[in-house]
BABA-536279 format. One line per 5 residues: number of its first residue (from 1); their letters; for each residue x, y, z of N, C-alpha, C. Coordinates in steps of 0.05 Angstrom, whole numbers. Layout:
residues N
NUM = a = X:Y:Z:X:Y:Z:X:Y:Z; ...
end
This chain:
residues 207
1 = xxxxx = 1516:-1912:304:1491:-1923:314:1490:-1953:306; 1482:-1968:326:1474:-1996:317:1456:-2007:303; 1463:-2021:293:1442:-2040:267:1413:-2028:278; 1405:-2047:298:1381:-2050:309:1379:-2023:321; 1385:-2007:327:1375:-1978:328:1364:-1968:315
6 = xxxxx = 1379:-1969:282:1362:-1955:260:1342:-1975:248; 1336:-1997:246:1317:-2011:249:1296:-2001:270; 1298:-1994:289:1277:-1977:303:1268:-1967:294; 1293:-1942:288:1277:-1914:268:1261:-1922:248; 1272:-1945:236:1260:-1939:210:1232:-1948:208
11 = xxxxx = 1227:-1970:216:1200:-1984:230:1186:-1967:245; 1190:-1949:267:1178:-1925:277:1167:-1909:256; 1185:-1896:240:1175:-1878:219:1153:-1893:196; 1156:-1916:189:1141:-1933:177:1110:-1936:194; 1105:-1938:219:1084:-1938:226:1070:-1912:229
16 = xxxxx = 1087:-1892:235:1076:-1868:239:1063:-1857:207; 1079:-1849:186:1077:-1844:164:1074:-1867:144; 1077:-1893:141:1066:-1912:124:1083:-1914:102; 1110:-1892:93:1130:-1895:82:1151:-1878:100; 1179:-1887:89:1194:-1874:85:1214:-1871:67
21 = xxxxx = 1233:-1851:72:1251:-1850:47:1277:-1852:49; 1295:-1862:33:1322:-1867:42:1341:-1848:44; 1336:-1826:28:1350:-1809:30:1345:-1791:57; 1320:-1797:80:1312:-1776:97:1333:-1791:111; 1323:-1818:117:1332:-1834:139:1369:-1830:137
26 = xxxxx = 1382:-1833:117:1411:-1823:111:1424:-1793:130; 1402:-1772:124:1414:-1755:129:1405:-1754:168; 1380:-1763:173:1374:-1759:196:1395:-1785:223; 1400:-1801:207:1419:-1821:223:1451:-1818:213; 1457:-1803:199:1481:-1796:188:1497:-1827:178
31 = xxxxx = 1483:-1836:170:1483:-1871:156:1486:-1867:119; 1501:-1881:109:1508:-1889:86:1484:-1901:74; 1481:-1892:48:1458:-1904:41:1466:-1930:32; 1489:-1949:33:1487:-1978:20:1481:-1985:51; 1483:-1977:82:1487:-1974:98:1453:-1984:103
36 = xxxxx = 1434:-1962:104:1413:-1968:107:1396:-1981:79; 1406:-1990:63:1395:-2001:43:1392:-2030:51; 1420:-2036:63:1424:-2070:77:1395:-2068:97; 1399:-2047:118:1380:-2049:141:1344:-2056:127; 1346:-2048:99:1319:-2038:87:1319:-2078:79
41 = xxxxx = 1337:-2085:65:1342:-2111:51:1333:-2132:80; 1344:-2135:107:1343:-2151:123:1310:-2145:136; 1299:-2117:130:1272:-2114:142:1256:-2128:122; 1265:-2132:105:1246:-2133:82:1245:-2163:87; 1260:-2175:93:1276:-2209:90:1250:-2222:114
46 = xxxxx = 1252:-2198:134:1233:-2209:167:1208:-2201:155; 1200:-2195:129:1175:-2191:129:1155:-2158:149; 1178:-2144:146:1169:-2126:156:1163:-2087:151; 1169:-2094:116:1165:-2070:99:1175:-2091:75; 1166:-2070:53:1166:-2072:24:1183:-2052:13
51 = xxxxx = 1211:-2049:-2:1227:-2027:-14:1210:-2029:-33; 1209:-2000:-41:1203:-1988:-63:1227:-1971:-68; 1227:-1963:-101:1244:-1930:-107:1250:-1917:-89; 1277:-1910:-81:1277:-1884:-59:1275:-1887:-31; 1265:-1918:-20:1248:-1921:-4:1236:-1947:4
56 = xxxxx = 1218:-1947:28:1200:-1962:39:1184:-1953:37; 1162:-1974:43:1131:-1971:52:1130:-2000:78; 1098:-1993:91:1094:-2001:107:1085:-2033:100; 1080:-2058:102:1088:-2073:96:1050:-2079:83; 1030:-2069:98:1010:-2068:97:1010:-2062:65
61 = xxxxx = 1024:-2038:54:1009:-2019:37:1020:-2037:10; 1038:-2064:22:1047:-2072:-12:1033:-2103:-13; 1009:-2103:10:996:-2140:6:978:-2129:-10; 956:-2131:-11:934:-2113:-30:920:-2089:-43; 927:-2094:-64:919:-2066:-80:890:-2052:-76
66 = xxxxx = 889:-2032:-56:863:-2016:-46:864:-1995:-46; 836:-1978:-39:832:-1958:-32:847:-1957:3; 834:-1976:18:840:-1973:47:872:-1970:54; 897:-1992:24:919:-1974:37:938:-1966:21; 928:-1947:-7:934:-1930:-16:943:-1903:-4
71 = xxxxx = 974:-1891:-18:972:-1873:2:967:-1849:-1; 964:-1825:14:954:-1798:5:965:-1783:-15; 960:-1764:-33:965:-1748:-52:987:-1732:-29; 980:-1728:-16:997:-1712:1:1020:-1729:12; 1021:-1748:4:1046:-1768:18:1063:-1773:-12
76 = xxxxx = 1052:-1780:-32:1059:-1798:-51:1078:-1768:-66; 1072:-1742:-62:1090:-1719:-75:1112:-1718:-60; 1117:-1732:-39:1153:-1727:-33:1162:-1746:-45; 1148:-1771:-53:1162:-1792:-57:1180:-1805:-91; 1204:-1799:-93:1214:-1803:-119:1223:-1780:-129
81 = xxxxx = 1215:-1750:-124:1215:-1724:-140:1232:-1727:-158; 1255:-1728:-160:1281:-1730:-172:1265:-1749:-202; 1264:-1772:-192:1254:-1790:-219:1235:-1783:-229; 1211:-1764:-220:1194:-1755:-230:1184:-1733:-257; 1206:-1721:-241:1223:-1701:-260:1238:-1712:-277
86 = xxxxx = 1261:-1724:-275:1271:-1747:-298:1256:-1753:-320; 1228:-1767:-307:1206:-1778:-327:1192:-1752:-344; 1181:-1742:-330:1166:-1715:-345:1179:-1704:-361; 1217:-1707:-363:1227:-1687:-383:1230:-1707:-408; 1227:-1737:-400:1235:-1751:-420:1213:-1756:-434
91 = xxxxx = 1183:-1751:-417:1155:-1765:-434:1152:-1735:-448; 1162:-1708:-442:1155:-1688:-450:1174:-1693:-489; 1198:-1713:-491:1215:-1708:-513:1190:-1725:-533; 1184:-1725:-532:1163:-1753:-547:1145:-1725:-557; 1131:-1715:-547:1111:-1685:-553:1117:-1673:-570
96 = xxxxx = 1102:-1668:-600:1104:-1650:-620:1097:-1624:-619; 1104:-1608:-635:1086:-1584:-641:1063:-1584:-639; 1035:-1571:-632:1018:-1576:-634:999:-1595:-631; 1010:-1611:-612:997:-1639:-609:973:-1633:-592; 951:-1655:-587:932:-1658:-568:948:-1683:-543
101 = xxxxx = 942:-1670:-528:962:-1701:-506:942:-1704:-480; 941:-1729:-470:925:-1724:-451:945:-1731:-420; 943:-1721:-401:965:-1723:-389:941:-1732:-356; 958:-1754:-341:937:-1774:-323:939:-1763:-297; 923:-1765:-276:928:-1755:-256:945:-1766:-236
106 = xxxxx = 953:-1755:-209:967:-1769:-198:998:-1747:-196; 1021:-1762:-186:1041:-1740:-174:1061:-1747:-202; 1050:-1769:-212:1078:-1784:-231:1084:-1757:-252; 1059:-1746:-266:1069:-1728:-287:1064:-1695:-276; 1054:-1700:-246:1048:-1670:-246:1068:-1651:-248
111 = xxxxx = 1095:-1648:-261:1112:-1636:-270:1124:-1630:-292; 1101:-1643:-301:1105:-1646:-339:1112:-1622:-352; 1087:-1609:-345:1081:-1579:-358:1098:-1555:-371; 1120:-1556:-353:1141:-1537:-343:1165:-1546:-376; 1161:-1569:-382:1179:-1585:-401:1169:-1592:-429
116 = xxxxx = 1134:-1580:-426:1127:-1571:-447:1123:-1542:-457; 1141:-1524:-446:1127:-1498:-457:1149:-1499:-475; 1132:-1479:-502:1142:-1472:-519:1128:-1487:-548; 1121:-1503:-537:1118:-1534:-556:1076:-1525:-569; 1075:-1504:-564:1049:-1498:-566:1020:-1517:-568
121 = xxxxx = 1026:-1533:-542:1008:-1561:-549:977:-1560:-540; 964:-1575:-534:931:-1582:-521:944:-1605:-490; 939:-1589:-469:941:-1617:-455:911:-1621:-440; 902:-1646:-435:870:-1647:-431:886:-1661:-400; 865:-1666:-380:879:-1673:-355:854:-1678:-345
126 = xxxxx = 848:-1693:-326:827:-1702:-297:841:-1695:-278; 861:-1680:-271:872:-1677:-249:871:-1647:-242; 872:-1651:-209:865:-1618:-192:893:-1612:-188; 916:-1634:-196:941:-1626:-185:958:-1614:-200; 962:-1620:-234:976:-1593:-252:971:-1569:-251
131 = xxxxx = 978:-1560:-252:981:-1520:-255:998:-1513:-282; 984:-1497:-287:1001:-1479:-314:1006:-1460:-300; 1046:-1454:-309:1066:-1434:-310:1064:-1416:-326; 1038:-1403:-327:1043:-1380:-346:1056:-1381:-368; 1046:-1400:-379:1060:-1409:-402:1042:-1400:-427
136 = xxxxx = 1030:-1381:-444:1011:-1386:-460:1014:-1400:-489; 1034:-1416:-483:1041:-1436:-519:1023:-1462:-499; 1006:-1464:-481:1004:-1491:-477:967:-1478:-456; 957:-1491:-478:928:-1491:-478:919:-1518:-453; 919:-1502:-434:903:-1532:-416:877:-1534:-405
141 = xxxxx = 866:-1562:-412:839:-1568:-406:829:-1586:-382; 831:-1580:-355:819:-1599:-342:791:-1598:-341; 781:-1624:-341:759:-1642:-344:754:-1649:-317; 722:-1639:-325:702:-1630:-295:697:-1665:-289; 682:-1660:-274:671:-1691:-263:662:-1694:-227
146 = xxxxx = 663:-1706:-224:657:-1724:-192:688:-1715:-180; 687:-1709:-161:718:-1709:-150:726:-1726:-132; 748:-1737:-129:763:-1761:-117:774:-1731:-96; 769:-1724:-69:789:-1714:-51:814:-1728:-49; 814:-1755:-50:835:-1772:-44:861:-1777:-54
151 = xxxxx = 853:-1780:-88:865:-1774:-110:867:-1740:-124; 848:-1730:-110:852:-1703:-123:847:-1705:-156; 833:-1722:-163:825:-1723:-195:803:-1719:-194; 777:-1719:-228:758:-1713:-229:748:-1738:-250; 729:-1753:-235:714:-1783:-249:690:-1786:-256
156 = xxxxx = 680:-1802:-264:646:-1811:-267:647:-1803:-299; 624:-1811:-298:603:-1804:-329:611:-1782:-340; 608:-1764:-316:606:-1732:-349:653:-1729:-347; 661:-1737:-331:692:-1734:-348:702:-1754:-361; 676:-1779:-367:682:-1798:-390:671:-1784:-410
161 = xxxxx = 640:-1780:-407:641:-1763:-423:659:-1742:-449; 663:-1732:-425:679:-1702:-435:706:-1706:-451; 713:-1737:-443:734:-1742:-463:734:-1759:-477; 710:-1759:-478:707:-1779:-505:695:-1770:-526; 710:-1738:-527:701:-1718:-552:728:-1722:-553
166 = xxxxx = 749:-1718:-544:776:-1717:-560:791:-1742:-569; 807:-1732:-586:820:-1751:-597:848:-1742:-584; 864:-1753:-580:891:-1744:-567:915:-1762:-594; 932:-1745:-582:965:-1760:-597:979:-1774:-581; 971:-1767:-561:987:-1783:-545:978:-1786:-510
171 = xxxxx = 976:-1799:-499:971:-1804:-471:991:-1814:-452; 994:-1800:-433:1017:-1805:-422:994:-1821:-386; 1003:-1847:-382:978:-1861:-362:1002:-1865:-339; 993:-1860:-315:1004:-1866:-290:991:-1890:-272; 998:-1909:-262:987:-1926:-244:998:-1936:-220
176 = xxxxx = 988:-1947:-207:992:-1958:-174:1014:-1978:-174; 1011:-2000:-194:1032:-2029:-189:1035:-2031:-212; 1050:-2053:-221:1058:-2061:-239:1061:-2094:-238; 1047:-2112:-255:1045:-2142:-248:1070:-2146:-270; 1074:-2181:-265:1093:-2191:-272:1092:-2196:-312
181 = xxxxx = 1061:-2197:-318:1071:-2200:-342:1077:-2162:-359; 1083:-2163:-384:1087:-2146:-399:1079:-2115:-399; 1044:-2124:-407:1032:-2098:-402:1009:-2100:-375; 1019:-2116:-356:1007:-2117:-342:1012:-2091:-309; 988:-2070:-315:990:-2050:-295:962:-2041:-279
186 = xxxxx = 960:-2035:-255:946:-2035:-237:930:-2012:-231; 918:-2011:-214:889:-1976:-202:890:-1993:-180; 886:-1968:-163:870:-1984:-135:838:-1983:-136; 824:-1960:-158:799:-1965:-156:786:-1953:-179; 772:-1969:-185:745:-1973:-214:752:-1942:-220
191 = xxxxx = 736:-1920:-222:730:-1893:-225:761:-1891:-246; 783:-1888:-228:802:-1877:-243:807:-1890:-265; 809:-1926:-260:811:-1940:-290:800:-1938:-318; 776:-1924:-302:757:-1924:-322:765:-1893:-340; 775:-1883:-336:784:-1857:-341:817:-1869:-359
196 = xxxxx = 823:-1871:-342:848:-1888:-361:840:-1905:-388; 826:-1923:-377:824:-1932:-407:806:-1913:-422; 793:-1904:-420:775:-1882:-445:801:-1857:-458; 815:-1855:-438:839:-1837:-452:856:-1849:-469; 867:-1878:-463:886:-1900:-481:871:-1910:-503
201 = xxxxx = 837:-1917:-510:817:-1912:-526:819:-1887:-547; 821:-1869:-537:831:-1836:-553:844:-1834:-566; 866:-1844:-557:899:-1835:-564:913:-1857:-578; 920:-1845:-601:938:-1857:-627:967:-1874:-612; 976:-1865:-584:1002:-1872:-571:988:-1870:-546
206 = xx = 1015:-1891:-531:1005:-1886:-506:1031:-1904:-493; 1026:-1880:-470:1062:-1886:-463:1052:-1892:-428
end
């Protein structure tokens, strides 16, 4: 296939869905991934997507940090799995016996869980997206509130509230961007931040 063919595709699929992924586009164009990585490098060059991990996005979704082009809970779970998992087994080695942890919403750690059993811990959560594995060494607490459909988390007053009875050991925080200085990291909107920081407030660590 020619250059500018899969440059079609891939720009097609970018408008339709708002990402895509390198590994789809590989197997659906039977293309090398250094192959379409160039194609991803030269789109990126025309100003016409943003690489991320794994991937593109639509060029829209990487000028300003919003609600309007943030992308769905239902989009953002195909995206990375592999590293996700990676991360959750490595933020899970940090976890003591018996610890209190508070774990953030979003797709980054929803796989955590699975890498804490055994470890008989407290995990407190705002999120509608973890599930417990029948695990009974791992006591979990999600925290009621206002619900984000969007985010699939739970915000406002009473889940600041509600966690600002615990003290945690550790907080494990997920976010949108990442700026250029140090600890500089991003939300697309108030509600969740505000939940983030009252949990990093809590917690003795924070990763």
């Amino acid at each position: 296939m020619l250059s500018s063919e899969r440059k079609v595709y891939i720009l097609n699929e970018l408008e339709k869905n708002g990402t895509v992924k390198l590994k789809d586009v590989c197997e659906t164009l039977k293309a090398s991934e250094s192959t379409v990585r160039r194609d991803f490098e030269e789109l990126e060059k025309q100003n016409k997507l943003k690489r991320v991990f794994g991937g593109a996005v639509r060029i829209n979704y990487g000028s300003v940090l919003s609600q309007s082009n943030e992308l769905t809970m239902d989009k953002k779970v195909t995206i990375s799995v592999e590293a996700k998992h990676k991360l959750c087994k490595k933020c899970s080695e940090f976890v003591e016996e018996g610890e209190c942890i508070f774990i953030d919403g979003g797709t980054t750690f929803m796989h955590m869980l699975p890498y804490l059993e055994g470890k008989h811990v407290r995990v407190v959560t705002h999120s509608d997206f973890i599930r417990l594995h029948k695990d009974s060494t791992i006591d979990l607490i999600v925290v009621g509130g206002r619900n984000l459909p969007m985010y699939q988390m739970n915000v406002g007053l009473i889940a600041l509230e509600i966690l600002s009875r615990f003290n945690f050991d550790r907080a494990f925080i997920g976010c949108a961007a990442l700026g250029g200085g140090e600890s500089d990291a991003y939300t697309a909107e108030m509600d969740t931040a505000q939940i983030k920081m009252m949990a990093m407030k809590q917690s003795i660590h924070t990763y």
